[in-house]
ZAVODO-327047 format. One record per residue: x, y, z of N, C-alpha, C, O in turn; residue in three letters. Coordinates in steps of 0.1 Angstrom, whole numbers, padded with zeros to 4 digits, always signed. Layout:
<recs>
XYZXYZXYZXYZala/...
</recs>
This chain:
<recs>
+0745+1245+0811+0754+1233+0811+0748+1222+0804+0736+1218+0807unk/+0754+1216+0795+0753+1200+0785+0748+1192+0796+0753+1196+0807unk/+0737+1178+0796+0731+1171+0798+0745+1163+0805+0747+1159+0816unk/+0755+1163+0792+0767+1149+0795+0773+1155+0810+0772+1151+0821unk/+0779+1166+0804+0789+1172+0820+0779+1174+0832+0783+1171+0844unk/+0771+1178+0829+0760+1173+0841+0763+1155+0852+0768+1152+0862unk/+0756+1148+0842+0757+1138+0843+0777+1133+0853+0778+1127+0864unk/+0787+1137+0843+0797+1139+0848+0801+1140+0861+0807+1132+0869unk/+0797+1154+0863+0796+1156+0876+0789+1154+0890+0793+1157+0901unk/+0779+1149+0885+0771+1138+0894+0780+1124+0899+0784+1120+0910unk/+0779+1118+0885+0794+1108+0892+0804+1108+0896+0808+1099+0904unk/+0812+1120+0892+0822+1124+0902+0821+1128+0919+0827+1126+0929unk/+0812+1136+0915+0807+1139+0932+0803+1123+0937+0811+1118+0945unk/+0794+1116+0935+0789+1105+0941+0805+1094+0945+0809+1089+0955unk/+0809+1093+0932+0825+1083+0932+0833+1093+0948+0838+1087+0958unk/+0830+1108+0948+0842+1116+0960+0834+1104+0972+0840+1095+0977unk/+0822+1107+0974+0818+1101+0985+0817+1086+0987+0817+1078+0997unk/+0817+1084+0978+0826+1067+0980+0832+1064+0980+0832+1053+0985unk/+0846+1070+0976+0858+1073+0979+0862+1076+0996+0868+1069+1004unk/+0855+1088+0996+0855+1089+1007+0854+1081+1023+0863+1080+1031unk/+0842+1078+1023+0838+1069+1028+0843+1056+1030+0840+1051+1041unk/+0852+1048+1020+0858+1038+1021+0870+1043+1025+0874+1037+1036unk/+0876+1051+1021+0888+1053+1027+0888+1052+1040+0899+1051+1045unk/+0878+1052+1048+0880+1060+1066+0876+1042+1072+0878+1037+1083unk/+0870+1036+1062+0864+1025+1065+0875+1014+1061+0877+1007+1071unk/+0880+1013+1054+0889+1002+1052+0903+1008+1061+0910+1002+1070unk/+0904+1016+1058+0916+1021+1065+0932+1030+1062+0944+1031+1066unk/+0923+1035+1052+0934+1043+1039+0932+1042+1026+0922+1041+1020unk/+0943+1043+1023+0944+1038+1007+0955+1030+1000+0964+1028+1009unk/+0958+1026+0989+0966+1018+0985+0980+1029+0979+0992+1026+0978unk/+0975+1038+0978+0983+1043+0964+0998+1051+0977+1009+1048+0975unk/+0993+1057+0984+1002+1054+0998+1008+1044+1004+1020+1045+1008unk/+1000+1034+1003+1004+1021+1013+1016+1013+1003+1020+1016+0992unk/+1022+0998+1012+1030+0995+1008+1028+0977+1005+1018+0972+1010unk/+1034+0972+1001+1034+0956+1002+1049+0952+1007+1059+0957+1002unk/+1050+0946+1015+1060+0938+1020+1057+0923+1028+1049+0920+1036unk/+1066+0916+1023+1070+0899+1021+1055+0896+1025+1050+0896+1037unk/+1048+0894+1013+1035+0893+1008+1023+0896+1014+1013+0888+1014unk/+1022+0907+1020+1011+0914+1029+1014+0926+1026+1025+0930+1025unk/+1001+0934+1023+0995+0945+1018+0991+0955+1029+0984+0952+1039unk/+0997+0965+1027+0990+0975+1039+0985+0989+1032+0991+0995+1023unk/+0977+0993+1038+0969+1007+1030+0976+1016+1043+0979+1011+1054unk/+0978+1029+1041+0984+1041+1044+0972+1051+1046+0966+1055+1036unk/+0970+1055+1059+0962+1068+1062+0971+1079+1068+0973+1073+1079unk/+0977+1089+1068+0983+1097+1074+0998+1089+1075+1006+1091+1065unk/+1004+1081+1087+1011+1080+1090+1011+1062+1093+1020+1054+1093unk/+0998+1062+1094+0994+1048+1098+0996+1036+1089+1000+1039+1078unk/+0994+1024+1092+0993+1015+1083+0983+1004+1088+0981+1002+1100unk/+0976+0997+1076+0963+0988+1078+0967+0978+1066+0966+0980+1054unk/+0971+0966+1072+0971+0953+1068+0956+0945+1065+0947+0940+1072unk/+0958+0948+1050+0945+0942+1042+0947+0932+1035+0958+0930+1032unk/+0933+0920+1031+0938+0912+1021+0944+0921+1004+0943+0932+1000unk/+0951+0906+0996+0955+0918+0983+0943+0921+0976+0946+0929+0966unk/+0931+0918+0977+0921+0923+0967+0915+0932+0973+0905+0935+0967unk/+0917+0938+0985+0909+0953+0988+0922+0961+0984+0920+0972+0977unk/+0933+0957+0986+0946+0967+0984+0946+0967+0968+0952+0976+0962unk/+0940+0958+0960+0938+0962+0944+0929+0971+0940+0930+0980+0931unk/+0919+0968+0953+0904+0977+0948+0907+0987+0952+0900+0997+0947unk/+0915+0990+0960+0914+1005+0969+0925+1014+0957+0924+1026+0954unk/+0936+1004+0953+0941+1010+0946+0936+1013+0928+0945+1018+0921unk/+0929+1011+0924+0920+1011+0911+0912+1019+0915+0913+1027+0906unk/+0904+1023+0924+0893+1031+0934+0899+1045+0931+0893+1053+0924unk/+0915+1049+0940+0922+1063+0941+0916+1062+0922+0904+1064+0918unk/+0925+1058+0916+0934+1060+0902+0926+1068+0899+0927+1080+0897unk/+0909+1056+0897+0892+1061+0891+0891+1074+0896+0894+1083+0887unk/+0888+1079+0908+0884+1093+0914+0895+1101+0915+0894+1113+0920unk/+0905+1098+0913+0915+1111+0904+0915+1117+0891+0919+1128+0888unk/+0909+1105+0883+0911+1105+0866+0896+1112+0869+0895+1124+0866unk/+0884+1106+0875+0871+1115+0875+0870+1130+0877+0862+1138+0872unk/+0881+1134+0889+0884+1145+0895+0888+1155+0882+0884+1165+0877unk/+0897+1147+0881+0905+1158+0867+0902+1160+0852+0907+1166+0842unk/+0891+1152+0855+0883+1151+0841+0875+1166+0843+0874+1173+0833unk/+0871+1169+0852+0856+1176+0851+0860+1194+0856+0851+1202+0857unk/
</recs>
């Protein structure tokens, strides 16, 4: 295996576990969750978690990243 895809896969694995990890800690994710009359809530299962809008940006920029990393490799 190439030095790069190596490399690759290292940050993808590391990005899963920080992904991971925040997800259970913040309280979901964005790409689920919803915004209404200007409050942001992240979606775990069924649940919902009322966040400020700049974790509900990050969380949602976060998914996008470790999907696009996911399907990269």
């Amino acid at each position: 295996m190439k030095k790069p895809l190596k490399i690759l896969l290292a940050v993808t694995a590391v990005n899963f576990g920080v992904f991971g990890f925040l997800f259970f800690s913040i309280g979901g994710s964005a790409v689920g969750g919803r915004t209404e009359n200007g409050r942001c809530y992240l979606r775990n299962k069924s649940e919902y978690t009322e966040v400020s809008r700049g974790t509900f940006l990050y969380s949602y920029c976060h998914t996008l990243l470790t999907a696009a990393l996911f399907l990269s490799t």
